[in-house]
PDB file with SEQRES, HELIX, SHEET and CRYST1 records, atoms N, CA, C and O in Angstrom:
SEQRES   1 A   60  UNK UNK UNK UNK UNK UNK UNK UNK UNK UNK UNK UNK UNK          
SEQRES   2 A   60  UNK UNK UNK UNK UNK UNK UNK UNK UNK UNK UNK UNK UNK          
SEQRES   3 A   60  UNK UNK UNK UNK UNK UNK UNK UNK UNK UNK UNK UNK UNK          
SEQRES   4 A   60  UNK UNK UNK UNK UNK UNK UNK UNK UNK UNK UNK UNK UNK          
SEQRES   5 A   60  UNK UNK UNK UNK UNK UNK UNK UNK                              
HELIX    1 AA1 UNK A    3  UNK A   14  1                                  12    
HELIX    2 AA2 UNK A   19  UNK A   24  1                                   6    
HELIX    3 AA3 UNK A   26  UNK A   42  1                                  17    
CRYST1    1.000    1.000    1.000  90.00  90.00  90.00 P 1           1          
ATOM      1  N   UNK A   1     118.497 100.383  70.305  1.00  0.00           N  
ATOM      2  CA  UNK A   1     119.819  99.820  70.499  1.00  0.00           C  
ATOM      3  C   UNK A   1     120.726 100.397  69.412  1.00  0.00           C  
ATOM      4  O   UNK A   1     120.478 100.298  68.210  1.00  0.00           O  
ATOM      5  N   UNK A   2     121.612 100.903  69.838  1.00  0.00           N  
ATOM      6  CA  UNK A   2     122.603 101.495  68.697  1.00  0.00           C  
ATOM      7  C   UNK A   2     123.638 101.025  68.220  1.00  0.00           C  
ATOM      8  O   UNK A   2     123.787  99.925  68.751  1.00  0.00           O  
ATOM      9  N   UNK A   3     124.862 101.322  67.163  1.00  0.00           N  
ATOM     10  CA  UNK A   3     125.606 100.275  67.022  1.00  0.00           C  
ATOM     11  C   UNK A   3     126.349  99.295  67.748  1.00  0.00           C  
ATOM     12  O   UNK A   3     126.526  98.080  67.833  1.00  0.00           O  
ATOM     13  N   UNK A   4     126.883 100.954  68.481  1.00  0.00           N  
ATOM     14  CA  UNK A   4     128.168 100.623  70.134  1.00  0.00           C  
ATOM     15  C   UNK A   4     127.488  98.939  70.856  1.00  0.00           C  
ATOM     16  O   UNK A   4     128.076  97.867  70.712  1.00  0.00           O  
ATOM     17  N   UNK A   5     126.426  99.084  71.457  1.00  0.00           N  
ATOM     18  CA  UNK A   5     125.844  97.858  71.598  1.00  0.00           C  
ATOM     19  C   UNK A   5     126.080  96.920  70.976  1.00  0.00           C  
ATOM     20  O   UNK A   5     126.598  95.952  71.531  1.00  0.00           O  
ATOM     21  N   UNK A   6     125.757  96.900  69.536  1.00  0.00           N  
ATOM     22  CA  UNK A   6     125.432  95.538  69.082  1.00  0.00           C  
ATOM     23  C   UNK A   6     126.689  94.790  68.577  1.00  0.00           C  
ATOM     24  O   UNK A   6     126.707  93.569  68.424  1.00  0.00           O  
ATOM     25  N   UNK A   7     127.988  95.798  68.271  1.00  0.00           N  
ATOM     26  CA  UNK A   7     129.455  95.828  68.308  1.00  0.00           C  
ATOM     27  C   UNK A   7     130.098  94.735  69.580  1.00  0.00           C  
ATOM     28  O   UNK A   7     130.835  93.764  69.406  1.00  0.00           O  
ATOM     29  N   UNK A   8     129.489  95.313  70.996  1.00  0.00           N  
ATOM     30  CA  UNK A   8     130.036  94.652  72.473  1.00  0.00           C  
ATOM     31  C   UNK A   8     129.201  93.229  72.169  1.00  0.00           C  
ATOM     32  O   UNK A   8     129.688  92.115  72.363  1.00  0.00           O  
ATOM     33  N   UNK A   9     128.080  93.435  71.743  1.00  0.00           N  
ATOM     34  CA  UNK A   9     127.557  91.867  72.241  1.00  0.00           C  
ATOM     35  C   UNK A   9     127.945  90.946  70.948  1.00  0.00           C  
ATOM     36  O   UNK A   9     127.845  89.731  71.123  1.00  0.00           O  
ATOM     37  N   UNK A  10     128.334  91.355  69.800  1.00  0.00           N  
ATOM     38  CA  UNK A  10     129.234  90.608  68.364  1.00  0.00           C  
ATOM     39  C   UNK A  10     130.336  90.369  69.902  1.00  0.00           C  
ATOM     40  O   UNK A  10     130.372  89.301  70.513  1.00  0.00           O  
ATOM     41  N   UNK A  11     131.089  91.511  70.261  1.00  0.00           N  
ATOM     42  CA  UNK A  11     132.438  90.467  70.823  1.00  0.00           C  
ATOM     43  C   UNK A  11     132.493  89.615  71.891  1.00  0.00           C  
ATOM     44  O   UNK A  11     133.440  88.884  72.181  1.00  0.00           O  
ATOM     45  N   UNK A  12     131.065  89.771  72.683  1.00  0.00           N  
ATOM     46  CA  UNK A  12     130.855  88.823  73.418  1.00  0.00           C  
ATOM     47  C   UNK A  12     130.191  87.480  73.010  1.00  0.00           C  
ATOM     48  O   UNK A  12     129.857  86.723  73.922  1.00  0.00           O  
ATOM     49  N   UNK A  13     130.006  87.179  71.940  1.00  0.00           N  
ATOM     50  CA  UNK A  13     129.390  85.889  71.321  1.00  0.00           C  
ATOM     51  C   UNK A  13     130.797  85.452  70.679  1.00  0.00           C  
ATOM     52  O   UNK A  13     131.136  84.288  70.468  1.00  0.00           O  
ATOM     53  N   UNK A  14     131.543  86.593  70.409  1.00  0.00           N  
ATOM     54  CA  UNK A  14     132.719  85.657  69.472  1.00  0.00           C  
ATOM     55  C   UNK A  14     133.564  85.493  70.812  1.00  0.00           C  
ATOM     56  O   UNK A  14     134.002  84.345  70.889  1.00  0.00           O  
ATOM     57  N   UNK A  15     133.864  86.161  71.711  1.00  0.00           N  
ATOM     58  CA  UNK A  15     134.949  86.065  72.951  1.00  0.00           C  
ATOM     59  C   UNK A  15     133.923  85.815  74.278  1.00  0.00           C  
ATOM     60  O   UNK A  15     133.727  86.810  74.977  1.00  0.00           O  
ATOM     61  N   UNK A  16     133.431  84.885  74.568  1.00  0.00           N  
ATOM     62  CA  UNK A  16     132.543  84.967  75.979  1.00  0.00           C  
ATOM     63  C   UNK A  16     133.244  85.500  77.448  1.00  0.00           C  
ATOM     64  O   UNK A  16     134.449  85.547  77.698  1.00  0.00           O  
ATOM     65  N   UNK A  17     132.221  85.847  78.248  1.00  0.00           N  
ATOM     66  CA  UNK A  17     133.248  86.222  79.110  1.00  0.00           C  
ATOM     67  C   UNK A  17     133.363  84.366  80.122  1.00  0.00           C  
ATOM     68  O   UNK A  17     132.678  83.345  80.065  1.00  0.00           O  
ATOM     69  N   UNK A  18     134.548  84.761  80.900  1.00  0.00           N  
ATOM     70  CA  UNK A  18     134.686  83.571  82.089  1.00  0.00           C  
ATOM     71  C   UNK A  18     133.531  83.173  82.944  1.00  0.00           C  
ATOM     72  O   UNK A  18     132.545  83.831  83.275  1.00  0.00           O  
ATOM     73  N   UNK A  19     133.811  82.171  83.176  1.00  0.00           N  
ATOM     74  CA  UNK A  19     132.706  81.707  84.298  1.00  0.00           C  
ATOM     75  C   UNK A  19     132.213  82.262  85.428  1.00  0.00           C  
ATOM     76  O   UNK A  19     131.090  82.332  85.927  1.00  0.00           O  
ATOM     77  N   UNK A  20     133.935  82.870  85.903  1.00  0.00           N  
ATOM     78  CA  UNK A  20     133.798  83.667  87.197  1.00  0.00           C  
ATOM     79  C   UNK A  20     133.026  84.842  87.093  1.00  0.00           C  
ATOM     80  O   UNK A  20     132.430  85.364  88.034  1.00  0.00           O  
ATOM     81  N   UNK A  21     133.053  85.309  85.746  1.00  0.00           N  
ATOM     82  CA  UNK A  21     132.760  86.776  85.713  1.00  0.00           C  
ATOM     83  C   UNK A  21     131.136  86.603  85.289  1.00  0.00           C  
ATOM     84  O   UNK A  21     130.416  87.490  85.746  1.00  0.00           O  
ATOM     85  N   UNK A  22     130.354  85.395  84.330  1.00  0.00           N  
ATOM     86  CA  UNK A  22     129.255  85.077  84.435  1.00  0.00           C  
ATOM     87  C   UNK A  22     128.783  84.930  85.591  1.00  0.00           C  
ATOM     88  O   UNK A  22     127.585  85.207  85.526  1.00  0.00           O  
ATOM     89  N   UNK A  23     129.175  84.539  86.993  1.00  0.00           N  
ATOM     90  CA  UNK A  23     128.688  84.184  88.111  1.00  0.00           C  
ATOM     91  C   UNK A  23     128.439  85.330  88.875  1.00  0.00           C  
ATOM     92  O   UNK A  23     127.489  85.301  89.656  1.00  0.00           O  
ATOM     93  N   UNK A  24     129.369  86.678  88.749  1.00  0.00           N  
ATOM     94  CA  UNK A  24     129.237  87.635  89.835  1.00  0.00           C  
ATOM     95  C   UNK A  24     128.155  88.123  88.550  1.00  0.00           C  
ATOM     96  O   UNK A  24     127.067  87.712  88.954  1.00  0.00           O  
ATOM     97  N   UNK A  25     127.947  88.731  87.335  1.00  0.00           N  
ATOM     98  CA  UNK A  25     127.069  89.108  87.001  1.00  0.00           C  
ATOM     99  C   UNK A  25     125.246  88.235  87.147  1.00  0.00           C  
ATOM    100  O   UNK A  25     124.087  88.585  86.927  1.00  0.00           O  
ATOM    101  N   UNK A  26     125.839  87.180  87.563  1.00  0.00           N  
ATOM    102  CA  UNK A  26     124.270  86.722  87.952  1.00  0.00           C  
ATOM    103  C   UNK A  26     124.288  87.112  89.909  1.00  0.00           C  
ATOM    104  O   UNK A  26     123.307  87.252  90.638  1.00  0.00           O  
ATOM    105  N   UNK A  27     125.204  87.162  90.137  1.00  0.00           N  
ATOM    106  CA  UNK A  27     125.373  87.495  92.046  1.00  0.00           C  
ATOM    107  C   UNK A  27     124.459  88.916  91.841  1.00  0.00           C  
ATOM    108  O   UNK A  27     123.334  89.087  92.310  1.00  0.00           O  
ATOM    109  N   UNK A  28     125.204  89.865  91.047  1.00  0.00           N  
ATOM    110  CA  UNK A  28     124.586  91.116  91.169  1.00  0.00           C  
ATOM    111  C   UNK A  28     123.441  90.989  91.105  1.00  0.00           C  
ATOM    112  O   UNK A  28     122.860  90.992  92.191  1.00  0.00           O  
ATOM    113  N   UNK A  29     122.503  90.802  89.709  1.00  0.00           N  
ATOM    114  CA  UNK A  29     121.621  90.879  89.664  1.00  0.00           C  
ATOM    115  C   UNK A  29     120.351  90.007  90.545  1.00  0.00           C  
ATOM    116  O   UNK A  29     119.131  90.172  90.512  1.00  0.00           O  
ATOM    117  N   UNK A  30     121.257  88.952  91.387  1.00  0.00           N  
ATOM    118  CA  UNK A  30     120.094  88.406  92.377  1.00  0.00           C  
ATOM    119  C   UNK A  30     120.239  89.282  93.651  1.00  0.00           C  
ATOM    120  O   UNK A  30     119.398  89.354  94.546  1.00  0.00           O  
ATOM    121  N   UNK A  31     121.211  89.818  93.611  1.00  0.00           N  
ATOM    122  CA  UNK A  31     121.045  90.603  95.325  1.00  0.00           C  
ATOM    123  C   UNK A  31     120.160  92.224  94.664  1.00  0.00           C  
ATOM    124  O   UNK A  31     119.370  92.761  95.441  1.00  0.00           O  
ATOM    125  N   UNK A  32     120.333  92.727  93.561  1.00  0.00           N  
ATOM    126  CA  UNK A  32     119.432  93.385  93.518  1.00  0.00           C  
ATOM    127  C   UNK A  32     117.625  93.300  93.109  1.00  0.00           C  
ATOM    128  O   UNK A  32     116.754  94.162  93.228  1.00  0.00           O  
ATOM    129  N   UNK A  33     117.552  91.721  92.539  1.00  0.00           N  
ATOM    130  CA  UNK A  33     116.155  91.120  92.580  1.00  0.00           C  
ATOM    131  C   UNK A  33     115.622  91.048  94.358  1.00  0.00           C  
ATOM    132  O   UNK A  33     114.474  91.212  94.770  1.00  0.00           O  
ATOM    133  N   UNK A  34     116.857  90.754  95.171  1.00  0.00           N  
ATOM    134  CA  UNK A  34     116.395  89.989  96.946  1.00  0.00           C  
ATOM    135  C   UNK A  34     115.897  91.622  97.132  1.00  0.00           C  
ATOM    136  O   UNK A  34     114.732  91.821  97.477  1.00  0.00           O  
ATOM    137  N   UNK A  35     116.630  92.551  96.941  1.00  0.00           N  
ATOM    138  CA  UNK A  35     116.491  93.847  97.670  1.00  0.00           C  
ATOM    139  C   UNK A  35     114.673  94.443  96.668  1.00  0.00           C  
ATOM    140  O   UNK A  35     113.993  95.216  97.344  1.00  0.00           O  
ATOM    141  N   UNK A  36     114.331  94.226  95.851  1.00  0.00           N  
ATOM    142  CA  UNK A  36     113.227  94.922  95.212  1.00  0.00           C  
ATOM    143  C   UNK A  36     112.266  94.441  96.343  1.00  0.00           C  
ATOM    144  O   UNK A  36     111.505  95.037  97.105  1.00  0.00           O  
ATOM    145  N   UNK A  37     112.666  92.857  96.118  1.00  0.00           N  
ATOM    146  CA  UNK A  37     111.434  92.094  96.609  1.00  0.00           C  
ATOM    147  C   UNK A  37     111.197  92.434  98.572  1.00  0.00           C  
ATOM    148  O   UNK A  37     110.270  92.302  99.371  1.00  0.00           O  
ATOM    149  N   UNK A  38     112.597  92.901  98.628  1.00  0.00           N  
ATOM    150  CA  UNK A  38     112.364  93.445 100.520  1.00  0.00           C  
ATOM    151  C   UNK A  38     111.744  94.643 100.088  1.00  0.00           C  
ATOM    152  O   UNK A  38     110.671  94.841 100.658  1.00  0.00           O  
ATOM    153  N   UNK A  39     112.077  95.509  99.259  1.00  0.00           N  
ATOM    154  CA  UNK A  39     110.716  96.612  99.016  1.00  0.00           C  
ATOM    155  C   UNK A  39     109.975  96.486  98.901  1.00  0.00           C  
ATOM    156  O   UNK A  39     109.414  97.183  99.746  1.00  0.00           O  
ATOM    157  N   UNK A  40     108.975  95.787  98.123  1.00  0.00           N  
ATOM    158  CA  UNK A  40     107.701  95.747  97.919  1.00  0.00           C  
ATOM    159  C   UNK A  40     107.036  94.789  98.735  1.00  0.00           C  
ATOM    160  O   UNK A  40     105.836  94.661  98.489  1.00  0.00           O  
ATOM    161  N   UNK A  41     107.770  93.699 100.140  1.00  0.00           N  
ATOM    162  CA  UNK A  41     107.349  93.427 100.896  1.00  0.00           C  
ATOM    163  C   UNK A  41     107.353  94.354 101.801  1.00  0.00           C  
ATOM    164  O   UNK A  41     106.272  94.843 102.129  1.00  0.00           O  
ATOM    165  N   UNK A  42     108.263  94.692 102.256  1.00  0.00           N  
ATOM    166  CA  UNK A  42     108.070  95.794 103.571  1.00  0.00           C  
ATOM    167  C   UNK A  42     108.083  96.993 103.692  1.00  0.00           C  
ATOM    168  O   UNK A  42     107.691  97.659 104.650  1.00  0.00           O  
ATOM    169  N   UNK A  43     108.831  97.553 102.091  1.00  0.00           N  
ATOM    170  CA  UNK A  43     108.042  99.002 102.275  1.00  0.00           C  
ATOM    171  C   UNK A  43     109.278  99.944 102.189  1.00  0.00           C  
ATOM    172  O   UNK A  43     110.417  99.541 102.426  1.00  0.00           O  
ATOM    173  N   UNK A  44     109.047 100.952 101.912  1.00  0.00           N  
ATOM    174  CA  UNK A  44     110.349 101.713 102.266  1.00  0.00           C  
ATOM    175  C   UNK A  44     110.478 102.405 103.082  1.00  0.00           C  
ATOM    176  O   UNK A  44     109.615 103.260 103.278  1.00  0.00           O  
ATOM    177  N   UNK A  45     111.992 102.286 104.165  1.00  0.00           N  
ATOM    178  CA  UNK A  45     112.485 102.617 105.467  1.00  0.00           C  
ATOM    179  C   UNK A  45     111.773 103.959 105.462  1.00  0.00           C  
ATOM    180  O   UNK A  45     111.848 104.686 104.471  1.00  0.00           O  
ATOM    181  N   UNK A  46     110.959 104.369 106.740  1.00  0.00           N  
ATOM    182  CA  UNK A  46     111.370 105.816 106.704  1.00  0.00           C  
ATOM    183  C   UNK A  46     111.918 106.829 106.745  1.00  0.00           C  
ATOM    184  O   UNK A  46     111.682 107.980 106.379  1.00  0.00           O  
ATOM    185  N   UNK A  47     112.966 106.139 107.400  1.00  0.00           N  
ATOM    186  CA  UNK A  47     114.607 107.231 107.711  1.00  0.00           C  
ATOM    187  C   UNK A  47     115.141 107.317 106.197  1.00  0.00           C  
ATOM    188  O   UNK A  47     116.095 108.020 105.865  1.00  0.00           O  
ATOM    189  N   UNK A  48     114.553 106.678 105.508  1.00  0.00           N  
ATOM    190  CA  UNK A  48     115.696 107.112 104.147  1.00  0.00           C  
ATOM    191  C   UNK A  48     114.471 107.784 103.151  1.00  0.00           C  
ATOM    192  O   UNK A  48     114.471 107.962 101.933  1.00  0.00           O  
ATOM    193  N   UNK A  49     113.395 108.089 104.217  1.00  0.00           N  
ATOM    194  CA  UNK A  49     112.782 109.473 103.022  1.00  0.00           C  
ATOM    195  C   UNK A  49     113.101 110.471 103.030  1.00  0.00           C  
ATOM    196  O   UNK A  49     113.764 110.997 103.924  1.00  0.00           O  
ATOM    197  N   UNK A  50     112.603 111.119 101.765  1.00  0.00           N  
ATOM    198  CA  UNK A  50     112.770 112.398 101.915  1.00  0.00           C  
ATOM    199  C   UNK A  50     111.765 113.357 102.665  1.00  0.00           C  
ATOM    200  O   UNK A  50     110.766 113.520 101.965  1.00  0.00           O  
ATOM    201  N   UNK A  51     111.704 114.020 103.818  1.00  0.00           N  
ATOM    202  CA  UNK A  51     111.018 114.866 104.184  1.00  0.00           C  
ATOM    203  C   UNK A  51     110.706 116.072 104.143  1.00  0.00           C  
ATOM    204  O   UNK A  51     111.658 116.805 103.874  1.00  0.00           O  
ATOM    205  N   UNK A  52     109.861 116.509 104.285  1.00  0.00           N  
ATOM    206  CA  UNK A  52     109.667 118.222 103.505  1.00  0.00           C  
ATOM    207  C   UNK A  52     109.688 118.744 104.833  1.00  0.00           C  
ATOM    208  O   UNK A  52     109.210 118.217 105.837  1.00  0.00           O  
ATOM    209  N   UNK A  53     110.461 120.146 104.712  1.00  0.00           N  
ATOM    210  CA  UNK A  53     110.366 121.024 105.976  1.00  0.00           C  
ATOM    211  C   UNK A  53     109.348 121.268 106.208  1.00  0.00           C  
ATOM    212  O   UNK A  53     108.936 120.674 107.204  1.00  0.00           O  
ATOM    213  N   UNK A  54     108.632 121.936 105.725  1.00  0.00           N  
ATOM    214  CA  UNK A  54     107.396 122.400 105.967  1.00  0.00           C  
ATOM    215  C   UNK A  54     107.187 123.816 105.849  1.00  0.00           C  
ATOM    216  O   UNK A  54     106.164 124.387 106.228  1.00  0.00           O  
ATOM    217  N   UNK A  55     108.226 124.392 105.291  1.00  0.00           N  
ATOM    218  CA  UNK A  55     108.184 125.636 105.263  1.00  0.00           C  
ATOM    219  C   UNK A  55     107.545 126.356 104.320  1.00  0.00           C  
ATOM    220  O   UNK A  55     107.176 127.527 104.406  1.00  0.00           O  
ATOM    221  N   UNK A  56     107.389 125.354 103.109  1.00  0.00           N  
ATOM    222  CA  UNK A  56     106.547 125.956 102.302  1.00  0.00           C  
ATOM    223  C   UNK A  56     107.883 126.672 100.845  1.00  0.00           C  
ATOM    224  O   UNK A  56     109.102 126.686 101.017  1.00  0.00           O  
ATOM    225  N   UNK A  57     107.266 127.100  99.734  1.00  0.00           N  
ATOM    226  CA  UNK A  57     108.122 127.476  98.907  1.00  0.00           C  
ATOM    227  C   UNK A  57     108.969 128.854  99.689  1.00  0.00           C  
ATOM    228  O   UNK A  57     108.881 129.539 100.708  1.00  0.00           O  
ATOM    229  N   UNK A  58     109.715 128.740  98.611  1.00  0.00           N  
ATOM    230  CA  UNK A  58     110.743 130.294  99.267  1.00  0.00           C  
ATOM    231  C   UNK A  58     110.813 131.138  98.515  1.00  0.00           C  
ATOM    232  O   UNK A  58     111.174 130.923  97.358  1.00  0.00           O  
ATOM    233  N   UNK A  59     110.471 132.400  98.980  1.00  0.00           N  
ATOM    234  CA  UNK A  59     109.692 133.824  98.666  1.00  0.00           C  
ATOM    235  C   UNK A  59     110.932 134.191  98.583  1.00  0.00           C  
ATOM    236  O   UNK A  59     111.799 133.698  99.305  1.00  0.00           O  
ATOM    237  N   UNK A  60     111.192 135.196  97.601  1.00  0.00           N  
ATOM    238  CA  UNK A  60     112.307 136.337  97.279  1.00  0.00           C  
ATOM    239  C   UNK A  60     112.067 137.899  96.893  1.00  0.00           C  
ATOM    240  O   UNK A  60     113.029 138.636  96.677  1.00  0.00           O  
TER     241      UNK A  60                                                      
END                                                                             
């Protein structure tokens, strides 16, 4: 952790942020906890892999 850090979180203990803005930072981080947990239940889509041509490396 370097200074820059420990500088933002001094001004966030002396200046907190709003409620509203505590709330979407907990929103975020639960819709990206819901989405892990749909990964590692069901897996990842196959349309959003990456597929290899098949061509093999490319000769020059």
């Amino acid at each position: 952790m370097n200074i820059h850090w420990l500088l933002r979180l001094a001004h966030w203990a002396r200046h907190p942020p709003s409620p509203g803005r505590v709330a979407l930072i907990l929103a975020v981080i639960l819709a990206c906890l819901v989405l892990l947990g749909m990964e590692r239940i069901w897996g990842w889509p196959e349309a959003l892999s990456v597929a290899p041509s098949g061509r093999g490396p490319l000769l020059r």
